[in-house]
C-alpha positions in Angstrom: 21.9 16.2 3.1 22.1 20.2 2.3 18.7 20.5 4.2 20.1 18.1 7.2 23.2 20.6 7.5 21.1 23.9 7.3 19.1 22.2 10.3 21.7 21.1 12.4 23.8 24.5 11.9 20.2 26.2 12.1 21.5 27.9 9.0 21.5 27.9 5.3 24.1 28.2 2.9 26.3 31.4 3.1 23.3 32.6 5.5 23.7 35.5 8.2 21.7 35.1 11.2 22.5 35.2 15.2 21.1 31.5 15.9 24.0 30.1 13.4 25.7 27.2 15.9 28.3 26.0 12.9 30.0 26.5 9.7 30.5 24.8 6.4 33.8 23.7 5.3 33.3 22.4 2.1 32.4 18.2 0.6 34.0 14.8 0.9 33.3 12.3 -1.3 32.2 8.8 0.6 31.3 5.6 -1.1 27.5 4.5 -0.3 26.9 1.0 -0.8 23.3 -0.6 -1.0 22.3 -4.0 -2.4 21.2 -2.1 -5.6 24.5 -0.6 -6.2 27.3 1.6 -5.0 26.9 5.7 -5.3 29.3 8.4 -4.7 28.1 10.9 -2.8 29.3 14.4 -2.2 28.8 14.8 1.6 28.6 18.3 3.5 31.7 18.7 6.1 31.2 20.7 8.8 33.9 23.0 10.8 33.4 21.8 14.1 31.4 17.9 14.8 31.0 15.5 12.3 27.6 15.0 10.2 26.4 11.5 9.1 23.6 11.3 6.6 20.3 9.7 7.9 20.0 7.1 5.0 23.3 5.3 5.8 22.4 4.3 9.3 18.4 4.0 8.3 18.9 1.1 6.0 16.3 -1.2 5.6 16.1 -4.4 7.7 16.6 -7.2 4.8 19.5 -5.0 3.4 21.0 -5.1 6.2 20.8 -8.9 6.6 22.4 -9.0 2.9 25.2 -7.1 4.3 25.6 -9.5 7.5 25.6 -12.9 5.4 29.0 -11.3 3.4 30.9 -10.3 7.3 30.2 -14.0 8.7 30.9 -15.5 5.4 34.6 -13.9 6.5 34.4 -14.8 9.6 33.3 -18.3 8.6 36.2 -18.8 6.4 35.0 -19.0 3.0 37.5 -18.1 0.2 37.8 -14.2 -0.9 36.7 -15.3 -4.4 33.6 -16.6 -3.3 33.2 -13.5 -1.4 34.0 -10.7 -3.9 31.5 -12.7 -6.3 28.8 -13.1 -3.5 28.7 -9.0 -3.2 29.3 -8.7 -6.8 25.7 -10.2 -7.5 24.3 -8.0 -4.1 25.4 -5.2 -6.3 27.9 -4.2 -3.1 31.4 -3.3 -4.5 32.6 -3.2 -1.0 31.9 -2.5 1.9 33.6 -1.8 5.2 34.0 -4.1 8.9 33.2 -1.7 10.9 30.0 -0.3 8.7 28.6 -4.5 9.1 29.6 -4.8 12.7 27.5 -1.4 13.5 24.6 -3.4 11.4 24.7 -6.8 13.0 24.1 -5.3 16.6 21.2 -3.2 15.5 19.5 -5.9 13.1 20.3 -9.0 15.9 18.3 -7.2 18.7 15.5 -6.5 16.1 15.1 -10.2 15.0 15.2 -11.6 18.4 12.8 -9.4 19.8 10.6 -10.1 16.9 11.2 -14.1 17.0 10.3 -13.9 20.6 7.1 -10.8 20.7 4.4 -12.0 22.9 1.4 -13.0 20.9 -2.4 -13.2 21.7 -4.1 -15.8 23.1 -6.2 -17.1 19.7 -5.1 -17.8 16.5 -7.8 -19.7 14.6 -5.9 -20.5 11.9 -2.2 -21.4 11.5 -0.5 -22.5 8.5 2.4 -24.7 9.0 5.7 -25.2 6.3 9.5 -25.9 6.3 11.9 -24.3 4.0 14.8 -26.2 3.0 18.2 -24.6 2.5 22.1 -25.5 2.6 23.7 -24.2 5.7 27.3 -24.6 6.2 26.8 -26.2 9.9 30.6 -26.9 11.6 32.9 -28.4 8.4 30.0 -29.7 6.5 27.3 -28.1 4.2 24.0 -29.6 5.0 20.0 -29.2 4.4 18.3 -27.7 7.3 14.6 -27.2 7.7 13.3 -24.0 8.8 9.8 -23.8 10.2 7.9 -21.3 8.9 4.2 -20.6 10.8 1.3 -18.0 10.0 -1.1 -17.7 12.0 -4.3 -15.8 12.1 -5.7 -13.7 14.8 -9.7 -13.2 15.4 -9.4 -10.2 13.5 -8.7 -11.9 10.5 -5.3 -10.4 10.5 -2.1 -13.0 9.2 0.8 -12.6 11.1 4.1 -14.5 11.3 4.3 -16.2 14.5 7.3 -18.6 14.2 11.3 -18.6 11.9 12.4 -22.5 13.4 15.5 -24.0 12.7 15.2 -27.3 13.0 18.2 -30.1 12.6 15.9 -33.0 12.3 12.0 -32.9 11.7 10.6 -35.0 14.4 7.7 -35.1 16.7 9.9 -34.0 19.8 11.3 -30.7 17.5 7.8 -30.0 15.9 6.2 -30.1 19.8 9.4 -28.0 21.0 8.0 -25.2 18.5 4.2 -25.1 19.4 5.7 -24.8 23.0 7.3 -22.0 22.5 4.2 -20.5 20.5 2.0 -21.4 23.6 4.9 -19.9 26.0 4.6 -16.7 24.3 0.7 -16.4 25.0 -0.7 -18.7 22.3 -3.8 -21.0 23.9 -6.6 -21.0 21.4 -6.4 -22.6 18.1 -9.1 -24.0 15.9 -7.4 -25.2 12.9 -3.7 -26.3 11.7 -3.2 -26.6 7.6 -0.1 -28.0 7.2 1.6 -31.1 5.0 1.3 -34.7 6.6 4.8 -35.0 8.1 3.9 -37.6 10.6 5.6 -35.9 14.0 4.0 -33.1 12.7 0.4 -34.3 12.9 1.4 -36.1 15.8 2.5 -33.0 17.7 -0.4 -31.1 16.4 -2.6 -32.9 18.5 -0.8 -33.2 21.8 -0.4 -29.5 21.8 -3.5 -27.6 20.7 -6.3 -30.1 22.0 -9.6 -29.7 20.3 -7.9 -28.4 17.7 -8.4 -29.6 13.7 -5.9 -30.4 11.4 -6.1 -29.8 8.0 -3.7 -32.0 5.7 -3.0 -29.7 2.5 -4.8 -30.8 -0.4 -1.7 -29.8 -2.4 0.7 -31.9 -1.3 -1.8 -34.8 -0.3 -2.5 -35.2 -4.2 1.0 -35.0 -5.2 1.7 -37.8 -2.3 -1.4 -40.1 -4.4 0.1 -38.9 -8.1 3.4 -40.3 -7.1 2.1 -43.6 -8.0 0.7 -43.0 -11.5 2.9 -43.5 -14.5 3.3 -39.9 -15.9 1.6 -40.2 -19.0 -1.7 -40.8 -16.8 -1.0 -38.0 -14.5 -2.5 -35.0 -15.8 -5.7 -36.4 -16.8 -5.9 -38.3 -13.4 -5.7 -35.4 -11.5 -8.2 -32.8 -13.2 -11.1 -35.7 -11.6 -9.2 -36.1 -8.9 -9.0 -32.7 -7.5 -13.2 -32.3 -8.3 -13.1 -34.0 -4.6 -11.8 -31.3 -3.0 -14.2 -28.1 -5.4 -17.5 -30.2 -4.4 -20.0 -27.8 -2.2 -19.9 -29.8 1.4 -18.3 -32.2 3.2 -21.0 -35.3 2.2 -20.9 -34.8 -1.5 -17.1 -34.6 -1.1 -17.2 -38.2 0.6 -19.7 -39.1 -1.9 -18.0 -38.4 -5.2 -14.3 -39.8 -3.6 -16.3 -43.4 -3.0 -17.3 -43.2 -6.2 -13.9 -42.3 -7.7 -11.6 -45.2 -5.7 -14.4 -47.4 -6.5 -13.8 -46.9 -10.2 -9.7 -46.7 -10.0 -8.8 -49.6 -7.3 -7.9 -51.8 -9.6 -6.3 -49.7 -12.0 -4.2 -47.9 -9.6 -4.5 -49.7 -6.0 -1.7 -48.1 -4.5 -3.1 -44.7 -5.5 -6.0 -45.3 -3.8 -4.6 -46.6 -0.9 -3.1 -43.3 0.3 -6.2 -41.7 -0.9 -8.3 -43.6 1.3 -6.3 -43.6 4.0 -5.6 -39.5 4.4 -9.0 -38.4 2.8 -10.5 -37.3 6.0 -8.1 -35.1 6.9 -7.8 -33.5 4.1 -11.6 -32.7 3.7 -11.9 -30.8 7.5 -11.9 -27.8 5.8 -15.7 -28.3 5.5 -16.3 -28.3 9.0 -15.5 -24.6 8.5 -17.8 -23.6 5.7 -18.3 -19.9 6.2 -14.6 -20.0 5.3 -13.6 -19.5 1.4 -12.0 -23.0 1.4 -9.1 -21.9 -1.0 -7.8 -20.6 2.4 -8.0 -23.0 4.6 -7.4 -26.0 2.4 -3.5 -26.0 1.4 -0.7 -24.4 2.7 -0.7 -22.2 -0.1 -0.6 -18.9 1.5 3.1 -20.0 2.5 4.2 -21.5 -0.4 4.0 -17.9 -2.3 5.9 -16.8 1.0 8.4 -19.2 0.5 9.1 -18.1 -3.1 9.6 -14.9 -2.4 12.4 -15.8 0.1 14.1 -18.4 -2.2 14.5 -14.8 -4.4 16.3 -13.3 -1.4 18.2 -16.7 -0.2 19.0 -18.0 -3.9 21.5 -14.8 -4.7 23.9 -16.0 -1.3 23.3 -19.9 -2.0 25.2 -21.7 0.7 24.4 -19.6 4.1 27.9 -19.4 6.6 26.2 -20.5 9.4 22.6 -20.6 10.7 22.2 -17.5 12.3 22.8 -15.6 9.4 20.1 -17.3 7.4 17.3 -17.1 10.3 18.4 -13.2 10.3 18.1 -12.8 6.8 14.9 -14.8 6.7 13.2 -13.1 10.1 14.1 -9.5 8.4 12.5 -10.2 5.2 9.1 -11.3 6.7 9.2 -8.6 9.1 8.3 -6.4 6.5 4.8 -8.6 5.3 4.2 -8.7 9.2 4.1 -5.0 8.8 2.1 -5.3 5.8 -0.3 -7.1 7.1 -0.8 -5.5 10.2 -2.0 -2.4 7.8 -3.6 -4.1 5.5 -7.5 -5.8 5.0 -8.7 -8.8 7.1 -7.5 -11.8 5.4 -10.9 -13.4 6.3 -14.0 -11.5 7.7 -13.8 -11.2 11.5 -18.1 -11.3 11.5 -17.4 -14.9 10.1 -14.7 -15.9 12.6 -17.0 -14.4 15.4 -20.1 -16.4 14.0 -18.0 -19.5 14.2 -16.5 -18.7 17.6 -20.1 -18.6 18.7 -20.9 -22.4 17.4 -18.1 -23.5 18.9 -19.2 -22.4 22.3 -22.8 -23.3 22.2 -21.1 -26.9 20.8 
């Protein structure tokens, strides 16, 4: 702050010079309050204009959002106790109208025009997820899925291409958010990964033809555990999941004919789903330069997820959706920036190699 003054004024402290354009008249104390606390600060006053320190309009984009969810949780009506116990656990004592207002234009411009970027025309992979979190929506508190999608460019690069709401998960709502990837410049995509959400498969194929899709291994075997008594469980599954760690696609089909063969009439229901969604969960094969712990699950957006639950758990029940899509968007902004930065999530030789298969196919 003393070195923000000195440049404004173009002067130090009790300096003499010609370019001097101000003078010094002293401190006020202001309240500064963050999601890690509230600080008192001793803030430079100035004769003639007023001087704002950089920090308290340069907070950071999820902050921010913290500091929204508390103004519409006013707005919204929800009781003052609730409140004042919400900003109690944001480590926000309290905090001002007009400061949140100033914050919900800035941060609302920033998550739509991140929601709605134009993106590039391929994306051979995209991982596909819902969150699941209670949204005050009119007089009622209900579950809403969000849509969550990565994608990954030809450079290897992850990126977050989608925040959905969604008030039902349906074919028609899952096709409604692939057109609006495709509207923004999306065309190109090799392979889906997502769970096996059947208007999601469904809407998988009518909008990216040619396109793969990978059900995730993950949740495919807990769908086929859900029909073992529990005590059987844990040793069923450490032979079960040897399907999906076998070198290629044949051995794969050969070691899962093998294994129903020996449990259909111990477990027929079991082996029911697992025959019946094997094939789609083994198309990660078809990729093989690919390190299949990639492209085989949805794992990649599970550890996403948990890292928003730790932002979303502190509010619990979000006023309205708009604050929880802004709070959401703001927090993945930063790993968009991240990974923009960082090291290609997959080689872009391989993805190039396999670009070039596909066109001589």
């Amino acid at each position: 702050m003393e070195a923000e003054v000195s440049a404004k004024i173009k002067a130090q402290k009790s300096e003499r010079t010609d370019s001097r354009q101000g003078y010094r008249s002293g401190y006020r104390v202001r309240r500064f309050d963050t999601r890690m606390g509230t600080m008192y600060l001793f803030v430079p006053k100035l004769r003639k204009g007023g001087y704002v320190p950089f920090f308290v309009t340069e907070k950071s984009r999820a902050e921010a959002a913290q500091i929204q969810v508390i103004q519409e949780a006013y707005i919204q009506g929800v009781s003052t106790r609730k409140i004042r116990k919400l900003a109690s656990r944001l480590g926000i004592e309290s905090i001002s109208r007009g400061q949140v207002s100033q914050i919900t234009r800035e941060s609302n411009d920033q998550v739509e025009a991140f929601r709605n970027r134009p993106l590039k025309k391929t994306y051979p992979v995209l991982w596909v997820d819902a969150l699941y979190e209670k949204i005050r929506y009119g007089h009622r508190i209900v579950n809403m899925a969000v849509q969550v999608v990565i994608g990954m460019d030809e450079e290897g690069k992850r990126d977050i291409l989608a925040v959905q709401p969604m008030q039902e998960e349906s074919e028609a709502t899952y096709k409604s958010l692939f057109d609006h990837l495709k509207s923004r410049g999306v065309e190109d995509v090799w392979l889906v990964v997502s769970d096996a959400h059947k208007g999601l498969a469904k809407a998988i194929k009518e909008s990216f033809i040619g396109c793969s899709w990978q059900r995730c291994k993950v949740h495919f075997m807990r769908n086929i555990l859900a029909h073992l008594p529990s005590r059987e469980k844990e040793s069923f599954a450490s032979r079960l999941k040897q399907i999906w760690l076998q070198p290629d696609y044949t051995t794969a089909m050969n070691y899962a004919d093998s294994f129903m063969d020996e449990y259909e009439e111990k477990y027929p229901d079991a082996m029911k789903v697992l025959a019946e969604g094997l094939e789609d969960s083994l198309q990660f094969f078809h990729f093989e330069q690919i390190d299949p712990r990639k492209i085989s699950s949805t794992n990649i957006l599970e550890r996403l997820n948990r890292e928003i639950r730790r932002r979303t758990s502190v509010v619990g029940v979000f006023p309205n959706q708009d604050s929880y899509i802004r709070l959401v968007t703001s927090s993945l902004m930063e790993y968009h920036e991240d990974w923009s930065i960082g090291r290609s999530y997959i080689s872009p030789t391989i993805l190039q190699e396999i670009q070039e298969q596909r066109k001589a196919a």
